[in-house]
C-alpha positions in Angstrom: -115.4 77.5 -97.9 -113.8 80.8 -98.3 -116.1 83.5 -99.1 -116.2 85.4 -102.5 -116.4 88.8 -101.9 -117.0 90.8 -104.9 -113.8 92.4 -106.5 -115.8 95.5 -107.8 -118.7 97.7 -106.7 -122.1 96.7 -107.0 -124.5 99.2 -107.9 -127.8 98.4 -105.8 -130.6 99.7 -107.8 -134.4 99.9 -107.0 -136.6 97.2 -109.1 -139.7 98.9 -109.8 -142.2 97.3 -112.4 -139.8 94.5 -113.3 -137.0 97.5 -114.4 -133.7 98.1 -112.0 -133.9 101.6 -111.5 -131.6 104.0 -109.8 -132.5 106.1 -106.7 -132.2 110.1 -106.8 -131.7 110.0 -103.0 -128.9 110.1 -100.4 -125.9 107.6 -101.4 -125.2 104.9 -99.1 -122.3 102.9 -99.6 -122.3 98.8 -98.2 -119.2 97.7 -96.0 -118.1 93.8 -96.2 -117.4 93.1 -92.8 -115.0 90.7 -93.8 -112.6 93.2 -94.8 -113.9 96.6 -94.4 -114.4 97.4 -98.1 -116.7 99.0 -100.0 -118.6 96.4 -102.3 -121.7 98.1 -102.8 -123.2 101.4 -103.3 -127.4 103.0 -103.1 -129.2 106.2 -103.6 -131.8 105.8 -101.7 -135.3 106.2 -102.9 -137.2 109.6 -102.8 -140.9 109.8 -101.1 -142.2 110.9 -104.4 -140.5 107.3 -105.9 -141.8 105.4 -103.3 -145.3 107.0 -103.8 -145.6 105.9 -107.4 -144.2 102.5 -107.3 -146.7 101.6 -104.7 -149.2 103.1 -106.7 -148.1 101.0 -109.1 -148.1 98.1 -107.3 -151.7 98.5 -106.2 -152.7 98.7 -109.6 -150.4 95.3 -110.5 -152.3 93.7 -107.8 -155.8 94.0 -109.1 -155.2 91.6 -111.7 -152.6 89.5 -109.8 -155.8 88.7 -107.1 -158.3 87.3 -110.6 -154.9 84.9 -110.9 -156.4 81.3 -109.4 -153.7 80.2 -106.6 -152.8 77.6 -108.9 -151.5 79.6 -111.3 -149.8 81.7 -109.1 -147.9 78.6 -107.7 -146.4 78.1 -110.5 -144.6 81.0 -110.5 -143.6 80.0 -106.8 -142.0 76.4 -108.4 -140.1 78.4 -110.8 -138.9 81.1 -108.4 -137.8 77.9 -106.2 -135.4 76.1 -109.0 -134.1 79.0 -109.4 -133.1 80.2 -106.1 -132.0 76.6 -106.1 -130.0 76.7 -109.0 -128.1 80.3 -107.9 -128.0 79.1 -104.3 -123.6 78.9 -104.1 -123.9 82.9 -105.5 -126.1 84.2 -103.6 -125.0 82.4 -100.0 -121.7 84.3 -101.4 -123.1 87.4 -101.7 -125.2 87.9 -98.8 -122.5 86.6 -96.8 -120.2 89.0 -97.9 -122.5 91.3 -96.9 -124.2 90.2 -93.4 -120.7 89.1 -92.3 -121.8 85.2 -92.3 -119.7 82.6 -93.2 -121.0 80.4 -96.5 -122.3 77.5 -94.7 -125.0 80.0 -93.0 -125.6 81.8 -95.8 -126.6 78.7 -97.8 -128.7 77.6 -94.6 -130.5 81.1 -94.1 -131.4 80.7 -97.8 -132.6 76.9 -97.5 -134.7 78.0 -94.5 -136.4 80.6 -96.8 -137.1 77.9 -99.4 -138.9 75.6 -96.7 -141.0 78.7 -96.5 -141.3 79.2 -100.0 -142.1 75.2 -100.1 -145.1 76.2 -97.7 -146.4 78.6 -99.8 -146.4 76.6 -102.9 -148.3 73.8 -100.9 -151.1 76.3 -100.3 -153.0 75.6 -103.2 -153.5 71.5 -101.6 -154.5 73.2 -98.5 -157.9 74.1 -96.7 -158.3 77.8 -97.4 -161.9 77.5 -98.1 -164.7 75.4 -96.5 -168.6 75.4 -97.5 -171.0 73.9 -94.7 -175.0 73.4 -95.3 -175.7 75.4 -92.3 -179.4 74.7 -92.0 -181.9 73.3 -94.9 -181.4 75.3 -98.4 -178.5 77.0 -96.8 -175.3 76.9 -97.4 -171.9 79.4 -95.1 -168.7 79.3 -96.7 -165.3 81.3 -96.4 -162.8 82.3 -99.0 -159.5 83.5 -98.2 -159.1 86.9 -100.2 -155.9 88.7 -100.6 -155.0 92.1 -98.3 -153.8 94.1 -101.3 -150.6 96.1 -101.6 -148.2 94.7 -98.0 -144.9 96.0 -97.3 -141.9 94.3 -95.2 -139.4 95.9 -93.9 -136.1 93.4 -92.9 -132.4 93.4 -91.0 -129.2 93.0 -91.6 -128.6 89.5 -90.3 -130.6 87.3 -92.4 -130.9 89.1 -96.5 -132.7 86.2 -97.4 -134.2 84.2 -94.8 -135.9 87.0 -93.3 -137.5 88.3 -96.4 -137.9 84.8 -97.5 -140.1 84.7 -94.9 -143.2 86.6 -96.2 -142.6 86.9 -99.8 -143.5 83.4 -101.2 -146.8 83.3 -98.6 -147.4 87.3 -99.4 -147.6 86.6 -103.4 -149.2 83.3 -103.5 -151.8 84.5 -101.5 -152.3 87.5 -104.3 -150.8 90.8 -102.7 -148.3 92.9 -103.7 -145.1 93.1 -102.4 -143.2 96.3 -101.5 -139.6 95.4 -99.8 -137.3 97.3 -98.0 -134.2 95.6 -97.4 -131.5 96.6 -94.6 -129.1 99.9 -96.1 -126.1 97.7 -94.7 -126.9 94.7 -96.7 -129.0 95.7 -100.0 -127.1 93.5 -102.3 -129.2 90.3 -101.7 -132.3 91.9 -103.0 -131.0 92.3 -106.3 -130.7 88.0 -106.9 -134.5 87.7 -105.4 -135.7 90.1 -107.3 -134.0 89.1 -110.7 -135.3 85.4 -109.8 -138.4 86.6 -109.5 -138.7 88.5 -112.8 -137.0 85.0 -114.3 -139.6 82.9 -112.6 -142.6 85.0 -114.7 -143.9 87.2 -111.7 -146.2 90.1 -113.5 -144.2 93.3 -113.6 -145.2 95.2 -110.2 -146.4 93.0 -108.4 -142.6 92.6 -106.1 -141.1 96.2 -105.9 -137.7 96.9 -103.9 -137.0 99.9 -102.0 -133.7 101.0 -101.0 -133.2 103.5 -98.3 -133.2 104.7 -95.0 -135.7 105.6 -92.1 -137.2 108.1 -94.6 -138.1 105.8 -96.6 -139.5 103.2 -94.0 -141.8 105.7 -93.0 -142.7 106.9 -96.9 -144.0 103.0 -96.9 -145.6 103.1 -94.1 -147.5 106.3 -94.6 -148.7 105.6 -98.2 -152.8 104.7 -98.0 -152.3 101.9 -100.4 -150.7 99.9 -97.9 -152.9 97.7 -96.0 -150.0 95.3 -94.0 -146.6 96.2 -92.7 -144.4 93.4 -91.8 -141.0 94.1 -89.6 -137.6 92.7 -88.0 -135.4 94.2 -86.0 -134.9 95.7 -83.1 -137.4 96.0 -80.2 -137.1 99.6 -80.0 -137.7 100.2 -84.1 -140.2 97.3 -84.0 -142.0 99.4 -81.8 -141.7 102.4 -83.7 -143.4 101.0 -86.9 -146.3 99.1 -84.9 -147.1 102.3 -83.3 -146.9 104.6 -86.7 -148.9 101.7 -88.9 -151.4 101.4 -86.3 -152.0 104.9 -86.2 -153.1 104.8 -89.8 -155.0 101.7 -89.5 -153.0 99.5 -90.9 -152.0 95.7 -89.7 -149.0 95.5 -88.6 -146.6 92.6 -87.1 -143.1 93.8 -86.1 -140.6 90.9 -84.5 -138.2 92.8 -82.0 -135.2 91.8 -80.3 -134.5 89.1 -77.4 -132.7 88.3 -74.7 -132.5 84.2 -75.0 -132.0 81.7 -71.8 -131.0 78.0 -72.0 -131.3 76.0 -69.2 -128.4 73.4 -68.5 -129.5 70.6 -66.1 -126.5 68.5 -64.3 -128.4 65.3 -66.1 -128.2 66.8 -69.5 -126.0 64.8 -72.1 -123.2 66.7 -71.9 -121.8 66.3 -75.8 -125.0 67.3 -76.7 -125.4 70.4 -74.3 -121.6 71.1 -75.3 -121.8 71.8 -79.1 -125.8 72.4 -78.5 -125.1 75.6 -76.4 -121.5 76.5 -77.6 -123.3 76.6 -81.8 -126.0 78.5 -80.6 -124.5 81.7 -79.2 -121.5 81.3 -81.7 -123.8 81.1 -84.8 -123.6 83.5 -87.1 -121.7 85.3 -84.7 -124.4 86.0 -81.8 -126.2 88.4 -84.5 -129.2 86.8 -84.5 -132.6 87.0 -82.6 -132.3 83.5 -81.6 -129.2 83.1 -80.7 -128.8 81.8 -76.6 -127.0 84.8 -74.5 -128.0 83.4 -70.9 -127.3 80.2 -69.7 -128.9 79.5 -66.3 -126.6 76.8 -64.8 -128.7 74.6 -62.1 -127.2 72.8 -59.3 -124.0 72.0 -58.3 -121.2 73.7 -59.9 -118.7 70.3 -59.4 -122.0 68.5 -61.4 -121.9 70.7 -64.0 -118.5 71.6 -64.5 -117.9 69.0 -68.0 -120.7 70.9 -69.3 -119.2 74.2 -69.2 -115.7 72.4 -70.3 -117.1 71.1 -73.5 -118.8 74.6 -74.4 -115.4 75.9 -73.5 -113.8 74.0 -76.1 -116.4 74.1 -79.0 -116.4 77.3 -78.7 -112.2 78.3 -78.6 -112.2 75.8 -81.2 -114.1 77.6 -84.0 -111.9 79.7 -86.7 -112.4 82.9 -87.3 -113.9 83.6 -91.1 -114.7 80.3 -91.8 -116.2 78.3 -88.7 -117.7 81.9 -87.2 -118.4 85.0 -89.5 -117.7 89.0 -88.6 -119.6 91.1 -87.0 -121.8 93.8 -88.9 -120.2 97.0 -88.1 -116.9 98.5 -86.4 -119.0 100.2 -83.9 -120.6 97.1 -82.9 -117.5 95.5 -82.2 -116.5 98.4 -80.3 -119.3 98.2 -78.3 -119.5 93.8 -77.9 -115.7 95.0 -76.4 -116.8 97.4 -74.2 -119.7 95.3 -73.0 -117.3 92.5 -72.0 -115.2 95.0 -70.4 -118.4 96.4 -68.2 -119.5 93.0 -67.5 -116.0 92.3 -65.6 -115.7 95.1 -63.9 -119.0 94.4 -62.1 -117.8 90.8 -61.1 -118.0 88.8 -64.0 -115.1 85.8 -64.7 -114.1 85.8 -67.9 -113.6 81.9 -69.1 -113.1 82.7 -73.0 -112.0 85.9 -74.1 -113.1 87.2 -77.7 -111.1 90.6 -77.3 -107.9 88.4 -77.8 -109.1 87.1 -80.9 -106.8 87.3 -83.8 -108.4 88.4 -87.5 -108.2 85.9 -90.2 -104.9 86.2 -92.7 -105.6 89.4 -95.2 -109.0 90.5 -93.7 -107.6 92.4 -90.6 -109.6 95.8 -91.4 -112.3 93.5 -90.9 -115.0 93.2 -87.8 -114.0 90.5 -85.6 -114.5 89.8 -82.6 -114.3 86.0 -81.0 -116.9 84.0 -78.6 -116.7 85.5 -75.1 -118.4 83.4 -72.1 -118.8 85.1 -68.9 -119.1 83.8 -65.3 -121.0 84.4 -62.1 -123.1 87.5 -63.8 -125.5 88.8 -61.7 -129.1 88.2 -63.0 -130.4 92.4 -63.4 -127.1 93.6 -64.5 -126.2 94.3 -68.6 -124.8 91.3 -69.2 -127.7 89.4 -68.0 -131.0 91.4 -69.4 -129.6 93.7 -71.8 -129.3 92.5 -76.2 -125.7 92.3 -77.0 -126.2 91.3 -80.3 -122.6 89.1 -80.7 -120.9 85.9 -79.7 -121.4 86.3 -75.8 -123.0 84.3 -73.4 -123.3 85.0 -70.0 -123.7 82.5 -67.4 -125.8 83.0 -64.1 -125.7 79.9 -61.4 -129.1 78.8 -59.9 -130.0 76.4 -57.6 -133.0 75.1 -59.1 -135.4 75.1 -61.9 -137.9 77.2 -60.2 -135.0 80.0 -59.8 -133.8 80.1 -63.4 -137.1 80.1 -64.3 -137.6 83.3 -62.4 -135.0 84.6 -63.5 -135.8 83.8 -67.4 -139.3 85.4 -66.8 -137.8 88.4 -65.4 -136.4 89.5 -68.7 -139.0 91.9 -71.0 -138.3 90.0 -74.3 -140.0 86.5 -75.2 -138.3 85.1 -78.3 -137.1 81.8 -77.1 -136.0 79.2 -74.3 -134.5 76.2 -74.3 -133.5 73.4 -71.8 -130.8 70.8 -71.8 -131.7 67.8 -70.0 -132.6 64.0 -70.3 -135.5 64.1 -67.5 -138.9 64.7 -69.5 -140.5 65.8 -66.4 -137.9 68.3 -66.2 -137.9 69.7 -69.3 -142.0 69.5 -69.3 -141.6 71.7 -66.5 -139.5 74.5 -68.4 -141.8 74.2 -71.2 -144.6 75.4 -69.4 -142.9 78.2 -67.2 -140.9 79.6 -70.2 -142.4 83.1 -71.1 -141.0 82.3 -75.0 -143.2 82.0 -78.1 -140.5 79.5 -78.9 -139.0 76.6 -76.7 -136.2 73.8 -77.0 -135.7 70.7 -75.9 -132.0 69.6 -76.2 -132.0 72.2 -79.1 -130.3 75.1 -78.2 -131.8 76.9 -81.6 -135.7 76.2 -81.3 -136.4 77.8 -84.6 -139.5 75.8 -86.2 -139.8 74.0 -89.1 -142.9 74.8 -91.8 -145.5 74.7 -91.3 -145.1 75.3 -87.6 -144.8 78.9 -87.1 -142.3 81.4 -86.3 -142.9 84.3 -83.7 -142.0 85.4 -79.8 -144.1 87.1 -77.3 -143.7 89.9 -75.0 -141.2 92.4 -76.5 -140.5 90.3 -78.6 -143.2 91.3 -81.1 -146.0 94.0 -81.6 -148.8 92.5 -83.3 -150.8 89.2 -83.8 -149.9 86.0 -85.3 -146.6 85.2 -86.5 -144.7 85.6 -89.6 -144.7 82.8 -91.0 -146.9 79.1 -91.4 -150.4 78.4 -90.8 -150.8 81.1 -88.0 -149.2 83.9 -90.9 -152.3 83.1 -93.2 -154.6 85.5 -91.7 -151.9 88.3 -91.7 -151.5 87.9 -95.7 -154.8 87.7 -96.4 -159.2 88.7 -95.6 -161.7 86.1 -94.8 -165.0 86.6 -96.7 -167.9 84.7 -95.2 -170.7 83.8 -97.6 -174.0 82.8 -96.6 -176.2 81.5 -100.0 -180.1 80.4 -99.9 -181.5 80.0 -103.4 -184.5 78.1 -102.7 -187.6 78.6 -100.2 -188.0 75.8 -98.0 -191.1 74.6 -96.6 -190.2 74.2 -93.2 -189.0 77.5 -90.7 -186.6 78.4 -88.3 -185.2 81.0 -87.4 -182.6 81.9 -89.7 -185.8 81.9 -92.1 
């Protein structure tokens, strides 16, 4: 499906106590990079704005944490029809935005509904448990919420990534301060006018828009107890060092550097479209996306392997089977990087730089899938986050090898394998230095309740984002320990 990308400016206010209010800040303008126009324009929010909306927002809260859970659900099942209802517009929107084509956009969003699903489901879950603990005495635990929390997200995924934390965040009865990416702001404006729809209490969901400045005005501000993030590794680390500082929680998701492993035994229509979709989705820009795939044995046994990525991947059209990329510098620099990567030895076997640009969208970003050969495990190519449609190739001669290899690298987002040996694959499960691994699934993202999250670089912090292992994140545990009668007997918690 073609993407709608809107005719006019879009004026991306702040929504502060349920109002769309304008900034008094710098003005930022938002690119499509489907065509290079302006469709949307920002002033960013001042320090002394962001001060008094998360002042509001802690004052919002107080009331929003006497709410039972299952009232606050509700508000969760309306915000979900309606997301559902709006879901063709807003996978148009954010698309023409992130650069995505519509069939990801809608997907990104689903994703953040299985989330949102989650979230609603809490009130049917465990988050309290009493125990007679010894005679007349009774422990319990009740899950209590943070207070004010504040995420800050990226460009590739508007919705998904805030998606993430704001149904779990809510239900669990914080308040939500959001800072959406300056290059794609547009989104927040549909998730925050279906959350005012659904019935959400004024103040209790506040959007920030902005720059660094105003990251760190979020950050700084006392009221702020948790700071989720998602980006890069070297801003991730950034905000987990200046919320820490201050006391605060802080989980921050940074980038990766993602290995598959392609056995000769693997089903090679499966590996094919597998590996091909997963460095060529959403154009590369995404944090698990594969951009090293460790090749083991043979090259003669694996050669239909590398022939069917080949030709999944040539055969994907340009603004409607693969997106653009975010920014004209990026492309720039994706083009250089191939260019680097050749010059130190790498083969070229599919050339993005000769892409063309789709009919009518040639000021556009584009840039096609690239697949290198024979790089050299250390170099650019091989460790370094390209962030685009490229996936470089390094030839081992066994398991053990790639796995050394994969290990090598600082970041710990995901690994997959391809393979149809489950002694092989168990193998690669264990020695993969990934919070996240695949088995014939060259994206292991996972579903809810199962939770999302990498190690190493990857993130800064404890716990993941979302599911069961998010909970304590979003939320205190209070322990209670209640005696109301004197008991004959003694022991020692007498």
């Amino acid at each position: 499906m073609t993407i709608k990308i809107p005719a006019e400016i879009i004026s991306c206010q702040n929504f502060i106590n349920g109002e769309f209010v304008k900034g008094s800040g710098e003005k930022i303008q938002v690119i499509s990079p489907y065509n290079g126009k302006i469709i949307g324009e920002f002033n960013c929010a001042s320090r002394n704005a962001v001060d008094a909306t998360i002042d509001a927002a802690a004052i919002a809260q107080l009331s929003w944490a006497e709410v039972p859970m299952k009232e606050r659900t509700k508000v969760m099942f309306n915000f979900r029809n309606i997301l559902i209802r709006d879901m063709d517009e807003i996978a148009h929107l954010k698309s023409a935005e992130s650069g995505k084509n519509f069939d990801e956009g809608k997907a990104g969003l689903m994703k953040g509904i299985e989330v949102l699903e989650y979230a609603i489901a809490l009130q049917n879950m465990d988050l309290g448990g009493k125990v007679e603990v010894s005679r007349g005495v009774s422990c319990e635990y009740r899950r209590e919420p943070v207070g004010v929390v504040a995420n800050i997200t990226p460009f590739n995924f508007p919705a998904m990534v805030p998606m993430w934390t704001i149904p779990i965040a809510l239900t669990l009865g914080n308040a939500y301060i959001w800072k959406p990416s300056e290059k794609t702001p547009l989104t927040s404006l549909k998730i925050a006018s279906a959350l005012k729809e659904a019935g959400l209490p004024d103040g209790l969901f506040q959007v920030l828009q902005g720059t660094k400045e105003t990251v760190e005005a979020i950050i700084d501000h006392k009221a702020v107890k948790a700071i989720g993030f998602v980006g890069s590794t070297k801003i991730a680390k950034a905000v987990y060092d200046r919320g820490t500082k201050e006391g605060k929680r802080v989980l921050a998701l940074g980038g990766a550097k993602n290995h598959i492993v392609l056995l000769p035994d693997a089903n090679a229509d499966m590996a094919g479209v597998g590996i091909s979709d997963s460095f060529t989705g959403c154009a590369g820009q995404r944090c698990m996306a594969a951009s090293v795939l460790l090749v083991v044995g043979n090259p003669e046994d694996t050669k239909k392997h590398i022939e069917k990525i080949i030709n999944r991947a040539s055969s994907l059209k340009l603004g409607s089977d693969m997106g653009a990329i975010i920014t004209k510098a990026q492309v720039a620099f994706l083009k250089e990087a191939i260019t680097r990567a050749e010059t130190a030895g790498a083969k070229i076997l599919l050339d993005g730089r000769l892409a063309v640009a789709p009919k009518g969208m040639e000021e556009g970003n584009w840039i096609g899938p690239t697949i290198l050969d024979n790089v050299q495990p250390g170099s650019e190519a091989a460790t370094v986050e390209l962030f685009g449609p490229i996936i470089s190739i390094i030839r081992c001669k066994d398991i053990s090898e790639a796995m050394k290899i994969e290990n090598s690298v600082t970041y710990g987002n995901a690994c997959s394998v391809f393979t149809s040996n489950g002694a092989l694959a168990e193998k690669v499960i264990r020695m993969a230095s990934t919070g996240m691994v695949g088995v014939n699934v060259g994206v292991p993202v996972p579903r809810e309740p199962f939770s999302f999250g990498g190690i190493n670089a990857s993130k800064f912090g404890h716990g993941d984002i979302t599911g069961q292992h998010s909970l304590d994140f979003w939320s205190n545990i209070k322990k209670v320990t209640v005696k109301w009668e004197k008991q004959n007997d003694n022991n020692w918690m007498s």
